[in-house]
C-alpha positions in Angstrom: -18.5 -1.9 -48.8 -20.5 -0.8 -45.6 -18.2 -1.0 -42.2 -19.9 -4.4 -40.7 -19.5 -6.0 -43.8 -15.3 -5.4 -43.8 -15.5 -6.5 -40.2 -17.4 -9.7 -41.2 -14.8 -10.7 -43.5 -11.5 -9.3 -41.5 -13.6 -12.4 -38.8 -13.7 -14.9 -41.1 -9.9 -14.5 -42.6 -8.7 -14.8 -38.8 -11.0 -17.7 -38.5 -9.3 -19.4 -41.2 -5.8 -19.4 -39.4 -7.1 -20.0 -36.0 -3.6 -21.3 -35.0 -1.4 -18.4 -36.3 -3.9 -15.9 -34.9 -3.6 -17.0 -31.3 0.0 -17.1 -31.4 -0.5 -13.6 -32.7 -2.5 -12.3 -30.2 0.0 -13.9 -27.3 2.7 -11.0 -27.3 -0.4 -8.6 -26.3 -2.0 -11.2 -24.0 1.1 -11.2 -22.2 2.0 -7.3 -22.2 -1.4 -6.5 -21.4 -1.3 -9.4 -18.6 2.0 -8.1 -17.2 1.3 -4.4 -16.8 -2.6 -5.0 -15.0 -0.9 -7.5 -12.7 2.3 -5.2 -12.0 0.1 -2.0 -12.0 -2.0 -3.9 -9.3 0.8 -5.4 -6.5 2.2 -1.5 -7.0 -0.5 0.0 -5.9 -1.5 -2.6 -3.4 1.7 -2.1 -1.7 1.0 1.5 -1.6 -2.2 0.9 -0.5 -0.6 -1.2 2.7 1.8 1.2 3.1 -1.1 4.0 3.8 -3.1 1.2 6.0 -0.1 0.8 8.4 0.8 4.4 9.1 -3.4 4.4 9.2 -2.8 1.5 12.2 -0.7 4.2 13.9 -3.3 6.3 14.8 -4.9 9.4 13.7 -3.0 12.1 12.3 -0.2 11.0 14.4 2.8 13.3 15.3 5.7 11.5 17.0 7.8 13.4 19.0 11.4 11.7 20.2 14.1 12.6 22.7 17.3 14.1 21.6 20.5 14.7 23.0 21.9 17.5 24.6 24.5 19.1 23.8 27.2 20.8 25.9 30.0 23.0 24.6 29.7 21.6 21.1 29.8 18.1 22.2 26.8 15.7 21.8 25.6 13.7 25.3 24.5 10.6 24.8 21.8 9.1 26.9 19.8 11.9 27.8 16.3 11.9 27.5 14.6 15.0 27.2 10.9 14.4 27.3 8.7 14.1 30.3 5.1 13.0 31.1 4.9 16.8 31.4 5.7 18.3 27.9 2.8 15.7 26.8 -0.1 17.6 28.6 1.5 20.9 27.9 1.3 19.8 24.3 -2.5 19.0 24.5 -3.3 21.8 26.9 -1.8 24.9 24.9 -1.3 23.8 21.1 -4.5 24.5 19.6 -4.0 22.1 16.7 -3.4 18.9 19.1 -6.3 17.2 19.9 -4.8 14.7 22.0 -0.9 14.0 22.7 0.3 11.0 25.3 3.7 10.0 26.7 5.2 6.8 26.4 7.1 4.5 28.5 8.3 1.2 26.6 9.9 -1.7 28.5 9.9 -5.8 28.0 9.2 -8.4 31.1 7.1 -11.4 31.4 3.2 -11.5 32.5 2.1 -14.3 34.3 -1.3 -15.8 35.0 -1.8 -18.7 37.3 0.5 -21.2 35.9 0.9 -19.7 32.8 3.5 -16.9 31.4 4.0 -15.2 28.7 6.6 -12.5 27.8 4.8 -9.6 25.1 6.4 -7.8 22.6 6.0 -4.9 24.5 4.7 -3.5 27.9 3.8 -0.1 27.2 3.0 3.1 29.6 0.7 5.7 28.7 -2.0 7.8 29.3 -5.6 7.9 29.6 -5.3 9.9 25.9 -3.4 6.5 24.4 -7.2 4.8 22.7 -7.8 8.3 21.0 -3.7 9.2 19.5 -3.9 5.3 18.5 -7.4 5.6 16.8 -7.4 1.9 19.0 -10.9 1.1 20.9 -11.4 -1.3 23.9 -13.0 -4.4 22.7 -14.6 -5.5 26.0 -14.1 -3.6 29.3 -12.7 -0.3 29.9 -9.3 1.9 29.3 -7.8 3.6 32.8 -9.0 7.0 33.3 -6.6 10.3 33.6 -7.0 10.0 38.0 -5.8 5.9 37.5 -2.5 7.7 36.2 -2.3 10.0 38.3 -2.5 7.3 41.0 -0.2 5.3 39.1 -3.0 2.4 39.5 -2.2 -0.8 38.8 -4.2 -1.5 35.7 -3.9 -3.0 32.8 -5.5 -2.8 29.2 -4.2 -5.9 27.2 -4.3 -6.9 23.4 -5.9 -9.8 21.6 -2.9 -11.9 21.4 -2.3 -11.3 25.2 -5.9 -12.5 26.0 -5.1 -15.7 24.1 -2.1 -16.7 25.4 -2.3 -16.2 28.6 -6.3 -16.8 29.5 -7.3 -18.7 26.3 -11.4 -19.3 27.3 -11.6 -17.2 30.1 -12.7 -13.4 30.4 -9.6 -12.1 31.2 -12.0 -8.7 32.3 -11.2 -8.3 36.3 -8.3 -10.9 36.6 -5.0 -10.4 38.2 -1.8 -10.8 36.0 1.9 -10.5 37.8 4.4 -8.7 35.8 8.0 -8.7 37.8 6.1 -9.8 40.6 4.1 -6.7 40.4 -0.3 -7.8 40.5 -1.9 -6.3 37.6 -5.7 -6.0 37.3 -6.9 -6.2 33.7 -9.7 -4.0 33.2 -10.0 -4.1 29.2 -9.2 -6.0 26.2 -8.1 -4.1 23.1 -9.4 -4.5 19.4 -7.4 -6.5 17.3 -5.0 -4.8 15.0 -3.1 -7.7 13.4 0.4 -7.7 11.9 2.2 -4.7 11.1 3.9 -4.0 7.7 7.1 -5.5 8.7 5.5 -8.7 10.3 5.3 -7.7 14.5 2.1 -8.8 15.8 0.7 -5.3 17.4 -1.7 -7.5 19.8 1.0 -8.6 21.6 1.1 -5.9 24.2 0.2 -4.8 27.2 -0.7 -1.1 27.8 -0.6 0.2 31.7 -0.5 3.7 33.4 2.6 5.2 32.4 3.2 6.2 35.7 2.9 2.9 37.5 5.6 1.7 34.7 7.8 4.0 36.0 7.7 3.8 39.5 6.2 0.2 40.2 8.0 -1.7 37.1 10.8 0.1 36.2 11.6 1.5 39.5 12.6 5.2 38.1 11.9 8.3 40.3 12.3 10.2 37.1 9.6 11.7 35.0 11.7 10.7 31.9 9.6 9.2 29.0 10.5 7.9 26.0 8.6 9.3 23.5 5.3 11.3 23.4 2.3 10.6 20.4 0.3 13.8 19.9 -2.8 13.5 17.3 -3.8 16.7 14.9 -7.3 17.8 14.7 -7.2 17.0 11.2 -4.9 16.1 8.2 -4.6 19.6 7.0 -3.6 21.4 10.1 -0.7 18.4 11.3 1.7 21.1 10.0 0.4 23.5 12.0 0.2 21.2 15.1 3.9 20.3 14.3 5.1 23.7 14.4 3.2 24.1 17.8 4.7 21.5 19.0 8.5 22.7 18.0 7.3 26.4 19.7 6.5 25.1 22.9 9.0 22.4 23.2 11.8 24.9 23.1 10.1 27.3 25.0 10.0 24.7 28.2 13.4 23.2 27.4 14.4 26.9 27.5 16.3 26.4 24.1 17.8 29.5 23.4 17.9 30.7 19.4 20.6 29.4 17.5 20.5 26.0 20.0 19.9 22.8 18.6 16.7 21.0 19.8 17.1 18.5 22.5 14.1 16.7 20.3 13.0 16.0 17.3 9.4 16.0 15.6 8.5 13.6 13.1 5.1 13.8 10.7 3.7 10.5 9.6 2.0 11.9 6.7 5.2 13.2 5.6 6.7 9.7 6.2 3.7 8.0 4.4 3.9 10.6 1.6 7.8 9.9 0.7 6.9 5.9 0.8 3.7 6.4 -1.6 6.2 8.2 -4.0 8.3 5.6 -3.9 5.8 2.6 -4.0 4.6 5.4 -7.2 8.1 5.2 -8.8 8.2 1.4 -8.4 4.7 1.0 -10.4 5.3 2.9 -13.0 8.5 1.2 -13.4 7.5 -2.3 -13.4 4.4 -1.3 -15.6 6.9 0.1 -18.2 9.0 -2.9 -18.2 6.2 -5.0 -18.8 5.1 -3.2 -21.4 7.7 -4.1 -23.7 6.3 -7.0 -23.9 3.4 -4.8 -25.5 5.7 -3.6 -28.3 7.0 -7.5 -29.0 3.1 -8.0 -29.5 2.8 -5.5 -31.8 5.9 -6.5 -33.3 4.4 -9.9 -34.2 1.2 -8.1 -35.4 2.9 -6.8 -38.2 5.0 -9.7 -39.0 2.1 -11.4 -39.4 0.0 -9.2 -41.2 2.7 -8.7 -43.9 3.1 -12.3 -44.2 -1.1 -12.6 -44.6 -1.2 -10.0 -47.3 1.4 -12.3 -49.2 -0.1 -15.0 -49.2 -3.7 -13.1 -50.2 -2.1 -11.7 -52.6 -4.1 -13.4 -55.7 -7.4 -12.7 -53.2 -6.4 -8.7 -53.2 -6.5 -8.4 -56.9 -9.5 -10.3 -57.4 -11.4 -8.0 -54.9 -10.0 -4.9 -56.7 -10.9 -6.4 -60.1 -14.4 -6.5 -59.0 -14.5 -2.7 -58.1 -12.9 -2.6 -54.7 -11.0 0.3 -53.9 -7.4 0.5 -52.3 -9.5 2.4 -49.1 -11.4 -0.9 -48.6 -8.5 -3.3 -49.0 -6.5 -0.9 -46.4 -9.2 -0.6 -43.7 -10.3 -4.4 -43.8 -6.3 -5.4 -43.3 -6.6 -2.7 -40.2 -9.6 -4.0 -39.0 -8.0 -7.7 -38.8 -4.8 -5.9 -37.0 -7.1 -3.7 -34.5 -9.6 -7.3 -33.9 -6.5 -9.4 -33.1 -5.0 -6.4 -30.6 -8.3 -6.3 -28.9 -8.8 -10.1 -28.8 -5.5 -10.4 -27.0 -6.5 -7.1 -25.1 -10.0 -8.5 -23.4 -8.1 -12.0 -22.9 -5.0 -10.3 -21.2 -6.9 -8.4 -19.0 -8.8 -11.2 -18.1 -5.7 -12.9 -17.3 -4.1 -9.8 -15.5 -6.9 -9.6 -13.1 -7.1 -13.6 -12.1 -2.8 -12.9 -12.1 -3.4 -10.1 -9.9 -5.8 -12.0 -7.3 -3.3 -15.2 -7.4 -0.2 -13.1 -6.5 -2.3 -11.4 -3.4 -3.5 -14.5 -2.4 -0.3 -16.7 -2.5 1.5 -13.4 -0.8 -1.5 -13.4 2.1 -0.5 -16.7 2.3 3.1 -17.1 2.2 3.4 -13.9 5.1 1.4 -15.1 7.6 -0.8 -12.2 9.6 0.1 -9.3 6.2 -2.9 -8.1 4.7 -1.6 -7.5 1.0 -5.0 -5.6 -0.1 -5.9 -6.7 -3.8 -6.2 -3.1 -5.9 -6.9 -3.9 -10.1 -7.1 -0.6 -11.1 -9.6 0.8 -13.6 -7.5 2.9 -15.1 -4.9 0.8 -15.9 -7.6 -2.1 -17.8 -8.8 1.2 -20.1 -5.5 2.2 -20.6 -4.0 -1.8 -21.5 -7.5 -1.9 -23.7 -6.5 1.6 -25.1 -3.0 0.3 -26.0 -3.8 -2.7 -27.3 -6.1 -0.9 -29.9 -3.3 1.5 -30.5 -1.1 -0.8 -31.2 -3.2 -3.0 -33.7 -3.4 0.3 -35.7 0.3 1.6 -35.5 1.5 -1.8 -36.4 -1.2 -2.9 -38.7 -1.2 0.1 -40.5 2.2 -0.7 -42.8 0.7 -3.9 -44.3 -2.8 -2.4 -44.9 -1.3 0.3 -46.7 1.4 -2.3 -48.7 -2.1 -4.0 -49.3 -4.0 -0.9 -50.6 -1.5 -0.5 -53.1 -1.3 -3.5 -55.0 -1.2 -3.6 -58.8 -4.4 -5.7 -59.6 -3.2 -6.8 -62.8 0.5 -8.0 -61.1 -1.8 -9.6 -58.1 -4.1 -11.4 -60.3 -1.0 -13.1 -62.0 0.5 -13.9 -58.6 1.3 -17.1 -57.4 
């Protein structure tokens, strides 16, 4: 008996029990289901973990103040940075294409009649569009004399532009931040929500220089933090170790001293989080795929109860010449077409899951961009499974099948 022909009849004998073969099939529906849709929200939260350290900027290297220490003791509240160390960074580390300090505070901005207080006001450099990977939308950014001037200019964000001018071009007006006028000379490209939920168009960017002196009223060169950027992705350990070199050097940190700063890599950050986000994929797929085993479980259960009650059929097809091989591959042919039935239908279902979750998540978290990933790999390798299984656990009642005395099945009632 030619292979078509056993998979014509293995069709009709599930046909007969339309009923019992969908309930069947439903243990590898839902395992198949389960690990597409837990396969895809892992990855798509790795996925928006690598967008948001993206957002940062481009091959970003933040560098933070430390604290100095004095005769073993740690001091607390020193900062050890200045607007300085940021241009020696991008003048003598080769590997730097662009560093900028930053100056942080929070105050209201007012326009007219209307205020609004930002998430953050933040002081930086002409370098700031570049380390950000964050172009002007309309207008200009300051230039590297404007902060040298400490000018009083201002580049704002989206959200900025909305709340405080709503139709009007907010391009050459005058904000008042502590009673301070502000001229707005660009609006920024909107970024959106951050992983954890902070809008990152709610700021307003200025020369760090006029924060300083004109907002915060400091006549030190103090910054906060500085943002360098690395010519590429491959040479950010290089510009790191730069970075360390010449730190020390102009903080005239002797060997054996402990660093008044400290250097952190955002690749390296990213990297640790996408091995995580990793772990927590293939954990969740593994879980769901004991739902997978249950399936196959069933498969057999049903398979030996099916040979039972053919029993009378089996001996009737060996009494007309058929051999135990053809009784045992048409039993796992019905096994392997009711794995892949519930295969094609639970990937089917995995994928609309998949798209629900994202969307009801998009939803639910206003401003998070949950990116929808269904994964390739993981449909051949549910499909790949799902045969598998159909053959592992079909394979027992085939084979009890195959075996059968005709004589003893023919008498069988």
């Amino acid at each position: 008996m030619n292979l078509w022909m056993t998979i014509r009849i293995a069709r009709l004998a599930l046909a007969k029990n339309k009923m019992r073969a969908g309930l069947t099939v439903l243990g590898i529906v839902i395992g198949i289901a389960a690990v597409i849709t837990m396969v895809s929200l892992g990855q798509g939260a790795g996925a928006m973990v690598q967008n948001e350290f993206q957002s940062l900027g481009t091959n970003v290297i933040m560098v933070f103040p430390g604290r100095m220490q004095g005769g073993g003791v740690r001091q607390s509240n020193v900062k050890t940075l200045t607007g300085a160390d940021a241009t020696a960074i991008f003048e003598q580390c080769n590997a730097v294409l662009a560093a900028t300090p930053v100056v942080s505070m929070q105050a209201q901005a007012i326009y007219g009649n209307v205020n609004w207080a930002p998430r953050e006001i933040l002081g930086v450099d002409d370098s700031y569009p570049l380390v950000r990977n964050w172009q002007v939308m309309s207008g200009s950014f300051f230039t590297a004399n404007e902060v040298k001037s400490a000018a009083q200019l201002c580049v704002i964000g989206k959200t900025i532009a909305k709340k405080l001018f709503q139709t009007t071009n907010p391009v050459g007006q005058m904000i008042r931040i502590k009673g301070v006028p502000f001229t707005v000379i660009g609006v920024l490209e909107e970024k959106g929500a951050s992983m954890v939920g902070q809008d990152q168009d709610d700021l307003i960017v200025a020369p760090y220089t006029t924060v300083k002196q004109r907002l915060s009223g400091s006549e030190f060169f103090n910054v906060d933090m500085i943002v360098a950027s690395a010519r590429s992705t491959e040479r950010m350990p290089e510009a790191q170790t730069e970075i360390e070199y010449l730190l020390r050097d102009r903080h005239k940190i002797r060997t054996g001293e402990a660093d008044d700063f400290t250097v952190r890599n955002t690749s390296e950050i990213a990297g640790v989080l996408g091995v995580i986000t990793g772990v927590m994929t293939m954990l969740l797929a593994s879980i769901a795929s004991v739902s997978l085993l249950v399936g196959g479980v069933g498969i057999m259960n049903i398979m030996l109860v099916s040979v039972t009650e053919r029993t009378r059929e089996i001996g009737i097809r060996m009494a007309v010449g058929a051999r135990g091989s053809d009784i045992l591959r048409q039993f796992l042919i019905e096994a392997v077409l009711l794995s892949a039935i519930g295969g094609a239908v639970g990937v089917l279902l995995g994928v609309a899951a998949s798209m629900g979750i994202t969307a009801g998540i998009n939803a639910v978290t206003k401003g998070t961009k949950w990116p929808l990933v269904i994964s390739v790999e993981a449909i051949f390798a549910a499909m790949l499974v799902a045969s598998s299984v159909g053959i592992f656990f079909g394979y027992y009642p085939a084979r009890k099948a195959s075996r059968l005395d005709p004589i003893d099945s023919l008498r069988y009632e």
